[in-house]
Each structure stands twice: as structure tokens, then as C-alpha cells.
C-alpha positions, 0 to 999 in steps of 0.5 A, a space after each residue: 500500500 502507498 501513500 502519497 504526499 503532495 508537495 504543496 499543501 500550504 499557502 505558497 509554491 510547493 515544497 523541494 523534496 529532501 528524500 530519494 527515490 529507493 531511500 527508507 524513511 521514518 514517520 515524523 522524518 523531515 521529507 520536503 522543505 519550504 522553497 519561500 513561503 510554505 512549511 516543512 512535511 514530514 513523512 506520516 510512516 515508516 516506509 520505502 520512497 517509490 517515486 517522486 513527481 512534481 507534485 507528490 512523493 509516494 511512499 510505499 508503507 512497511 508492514 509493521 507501523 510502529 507508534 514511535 515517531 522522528 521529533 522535531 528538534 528540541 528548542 525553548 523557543 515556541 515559534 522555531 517549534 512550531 515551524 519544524 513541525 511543520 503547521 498550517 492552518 487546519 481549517 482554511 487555506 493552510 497558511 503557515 502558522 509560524 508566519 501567521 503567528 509572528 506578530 506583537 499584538 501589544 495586550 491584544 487578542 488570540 482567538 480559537 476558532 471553534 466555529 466550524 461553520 461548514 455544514 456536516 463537520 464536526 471534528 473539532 467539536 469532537 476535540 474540544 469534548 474530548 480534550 479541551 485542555 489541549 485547547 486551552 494551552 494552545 491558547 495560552 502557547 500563543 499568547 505568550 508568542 504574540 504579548 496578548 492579553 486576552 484569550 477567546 474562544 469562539 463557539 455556536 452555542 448549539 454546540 452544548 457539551 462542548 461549550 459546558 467542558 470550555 467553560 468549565 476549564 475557563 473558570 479558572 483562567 482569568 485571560 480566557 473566556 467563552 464567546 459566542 457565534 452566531 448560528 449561520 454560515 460563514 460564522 467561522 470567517 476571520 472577519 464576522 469572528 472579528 465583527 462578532 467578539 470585537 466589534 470591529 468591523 474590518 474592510 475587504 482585505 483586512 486581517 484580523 491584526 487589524 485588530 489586534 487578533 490572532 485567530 486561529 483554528 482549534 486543530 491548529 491549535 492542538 498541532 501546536 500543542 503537540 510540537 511544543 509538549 511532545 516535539 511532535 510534527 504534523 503527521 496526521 489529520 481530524 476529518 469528518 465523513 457524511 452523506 451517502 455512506 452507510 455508518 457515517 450519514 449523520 457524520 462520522 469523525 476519525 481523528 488522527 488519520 495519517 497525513 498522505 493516505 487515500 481516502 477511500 480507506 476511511 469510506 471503506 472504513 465506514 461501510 462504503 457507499 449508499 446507493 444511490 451516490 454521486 459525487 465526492 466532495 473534499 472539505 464542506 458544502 459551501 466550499 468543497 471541491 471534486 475529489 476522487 477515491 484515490 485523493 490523499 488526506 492533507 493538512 488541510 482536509 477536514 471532510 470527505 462527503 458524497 452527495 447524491 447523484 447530480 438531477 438531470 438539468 438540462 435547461 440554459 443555466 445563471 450562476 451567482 456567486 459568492 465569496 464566501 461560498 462557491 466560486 465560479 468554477 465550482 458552480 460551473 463544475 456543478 452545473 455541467 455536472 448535472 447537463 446543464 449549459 451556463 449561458 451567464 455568470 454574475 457576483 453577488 452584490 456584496 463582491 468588490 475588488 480588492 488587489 485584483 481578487 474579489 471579496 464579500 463587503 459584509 460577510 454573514 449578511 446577505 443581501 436579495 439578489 433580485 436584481 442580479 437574477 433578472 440579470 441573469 435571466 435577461 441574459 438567457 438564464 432558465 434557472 439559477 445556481 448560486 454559492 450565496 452563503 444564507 440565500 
């Protein structure tokens, strides 16, 4: 059995393999370096590098995994620590942690971002009932790095357990405290966690440190947890499977899958497919993309969902789109997917240019969109498909 570890799984251009074709490796051991903005990978087993292309180094696994890994190298500072081992952001884009992190907020603050916005996904709420210590010290790890005074931990109140264990542990930290999210989507968005907790209502473009904030995701936060404590790089993932497969329709969570292994593995693990299936989709609903079974695990993978087999539309189609949830190309993806023909493409209102990329004015609070349907409709457009996060 081979995994596959693709060489970019960060913000920034792919990582240069350290590691040779025919060489034995070990998990935790160091296989690919940042060439400019990225962050180390590691192998997640022990085995035989079989082949390395442009885009991924596959490793073919030994018989026998032991438990043991390659620890980073010991360091007192916690930024290095960080760096070795390798973190990104779990939740998002993947950008690196230790540049994210390199920052005096001068007494401000360092948010967790429990959110977990995206329909169906749950292994972050599963982290927190299970070991909300570790989120707790997280916090903690990067206020000292970042001079904050103040820690928060942003959450949907429908998340009860969670929230009882999270304000349990918080009534003896002075500095951190319990905050509450609203119950839509895109909760999780720097900006609305920022607009919600703060009050602070950051423009297109800006990032939290705007207002003296770092935020960051909980699983991140448990990654660096364990390279401080254990000297441990990021070798495996959380996910959550649901949709159409047997025993994870209402959402299944694996944690501590290992980073680089096909996915199908863990469908198999769940029984496999309801039939009827359609497509499988990495990451959330609003923002997930086209996967296949042999897609490897990544830093940045937090679902695997398979929907239903796409409708038959066969009539002339409008797409809006939306920053906050699908992109044109997805929308389009989906349309043709179904046998449709997309005659006109329009932004939702709430996009405006910022740096030659489009962004959302108001994330969370969207407007009607009658005018941009007429348009699309005047344009030949028989029905609409739109990525527009609560529409």
C-alpha cells in the first residue's frame, strides 16, 4: 500500500523534496522543505520512497507501523517549534502558522476558532469534548508568542457539551473566556469572528491584526500543542465523513488519520457507499471541491462527503456567486455536472475588488439578489445556481 504526499499543501509554491527515490524513511522524518513561503512535511510512516513527481512523493508503507515517531528538534523557543513541525492552518487555506503567528499584538487578542461553520463537520467539536485542555494551552502557547492579553474562544452555542467542558476549564483562567457565534454560515470567517467578539468591523482585505487578533483554528491549535509538549510534527489529520455512506450519514469523525493516505480507506472504513451516490466532495458544502477515491488526506482536509447523484438539468443555466461560498468554477463544475449549459455568470452584490481578487463587503449578511437574477435571466438564464452563503 502507498501513500502519497503532495508537495504543496500550504499557502505558497510547493515544497523541494529532501528524500530519494529507493531511500527508507521514518514517520515524523523531515521529507520536503519550504522553497519561500510554505512549511516543512514530514513523512506520516515508516516506509520505502517509490517515486517522486512534481507534485507528490509516494511512499510505499512497511508492514509493521510502529507508534514511535522522528521529533522535531528540541528548542525553548515556541515559534522555531512550531515551524519544524511543520503547521498550517487546519481549517482554511493552510497558511503557515509560524508566519501567521509572528506578530506583537501589544495586550491584544488570540482567538480559537471553534466555529466550524461548514455544514456536516464536526471534528473539532469532537476535540474540544474530548480534550479541551489541549485547547486551552494552545491558547495560552500563543499568547505568550504574540504579548496578548486576552484569550477567546469562539463557539455556536448549539454546540452544548462542548461549550459546558470550555467553560468549565475557563473558570479558572482569568485571560480566557467563552464567546459566542452566531448560528449561520460563514460564522467561522476571520472577519464576522472579528465583527462578532470585537466589534470591529474590518474592510475587504483586512486581517484580523487589524485588530489586534490572532485567530486561529482549534486543530491548529492542538498541532501546536503537540510540537511544543511532545516535539511532535504534523503527521496526521481530524476529518469528518457524511452523506451517502452507510455508518457515517449523520457524520462520522476519525481523528488522527495519517497525513498522505487515500481516502477511500476511511469510506471503506465506514461501510462504503449508499446507493444511490454521486459525487465526492473534499472539505464542506459551501466550499468543497471534486475529489476522487484515490485523493490523499492533507493538512488541510477536514471532510470527505458524497452527495447524491447530480438531477438531470438540462435547461440554459445563471450562476451567482459568492465569496464566501462557491466560486465560479465550482458552480460551473456543478452545473455541467448535472447537463446543464451556463449561458451567464454574475457576483453577488456584496463582491468588490480588492488587489485584483474579489471579496464579500459584509460577510454573514446577505443581501436579495433580485436584481442580479433578472440579470441573469435577461441574459438567457432558465434557472439559477448560486454559492450565496444564507440565500
Amino acid at each position: 500500500m502507498n501513500i502519497e504526499l503532495l508537495l504543496k499543501q500550504h499557502v505558497g509554491g510547493p515544497c523541494n523534496p529532501i528524500v530519494k527515490e529507493g531511500e527508507e524513511v521514518k514517520k515524523g522524518q523531515l521529507v520536503a522543505e519550504p522553497n519561500g513561503l510554505g512549511a516543512n512535511i514530514h513523512s506520516s510512516v515508516y516506509g520505502k520512497v517509490v517515486e517522486i513527481t512534481e507534485d507528490r512523493i509516494v511512499i510505499e508503507l512497511d508492514k509493521e507501523q510502529s507508534e514511535e515517531y522522528v521529533r522535531i528538534k528540541d528548542t525553548d523557543d515556541n515559534l522555531e517549534a512550531i515551524k519544524e513541525a511543520g503547521i498550517v492552518g487546519a481549517g482554511g487555506a493552510g497558511f503557515p502558522t509560524h508566519i501567521k503567528y509572528n506578530a506583537d499584538l501589544d495586550g491584544g487578542y488570540v482567538i480559537a476558532n471553534a466555529a466550524e461553520c461548514e455544514p456536516n463537520l464536526k471534528h473539532n467539536i469532537k476535540v474540544i469534548e474530548e480534550n479541551p485542555e489541549i485547547v486551552i494551552r494552545g491558547i495560552k502557547y500563543v499568547m505568550e508568542i504574540s504579548n496578548a492579553s486576552k484569550g477567546y474562544i469562539a463557539i455556536k452555542a448549539k454546540n452544548e457539551k462542548a461549550v459546558k467542558v470550555l467553560e468549565k476549564l475557563c473558570e479558572r483562567e482569568k485571560d480566557i473566556e467563552v464567546k459566542f457565534l452566531p448560528n449561520m454560515y460563514p460564522a467561522g470567517d476571520e472577519r464576522v469572528i472579528v465583527r462578532e467578539l470585537l466589534g470591529v468591523e474590518l474592510k475587504p482585505g483586512q486581517l484580523p491584526l487589524e485588530a489586534k487578533s490572532i485567530i486561529s483554528n482549534v486543530e491548529t491549535l492542538k498541532n501546536v500543542v503537540l510540537a511544543i509538549e511532545e516535539r511532535k510534527p504534523v503527521i496526521t489529520k481530524d476529518i469528518t465523513l457524511a452523506g451517502r455512506i452507510k455508518d457515517a450519514h449523520d457524520g462520522r469523525v476519525i481523528l488522527d488519520v495519517p497525513i498522505g493516505m487515500p481516502i477511500v480507506n476511511y469510506i471503506e472504513e465506514c461501510g462504503r457507499y449508499v446507493e444511490p451516490h454521486g459525487e465526492i466532495v473534499l472539505g464542506g458544502p459551501f466550499t468543497g471541491r471534486h475529489g476522487e477515491e484515490n485523493t490523499p488526506v492533507s493538512k488541510t482536509l477536514g471532510g470527505i462527503l458524497v452527495g447524491m447523484p447530480f438531477p438531470n438539468e438540462t435547461r440554459k443555466i445563471g450562476v451567482l456567486e459568492c465569496e464566501c461560498g462557491a466560486q465560479k468554477d465550482r458552480l460551473k463544475e456543478i452545473a455541467e455536472g448535472m447537463g446543464g449549459e451556463v449561458v451567464a455568470s454574475t457576483r453577488c452584490k456584496r463582491m468588490t475588488e480588492v488587489d485584483g481578487r474579489y471579496r464579500c463587503d459584509l460577510p454573514g449578511i446577505c443581501p436579495g439578489q433580485a436584481e442580479k437574477v433578472l440579470s441573469l435571466k435577461k441574459q438567457g438564464a432558465e434557472v439559477i445556481i448560486t454559492g450565496t452563503c444564507e440565500d
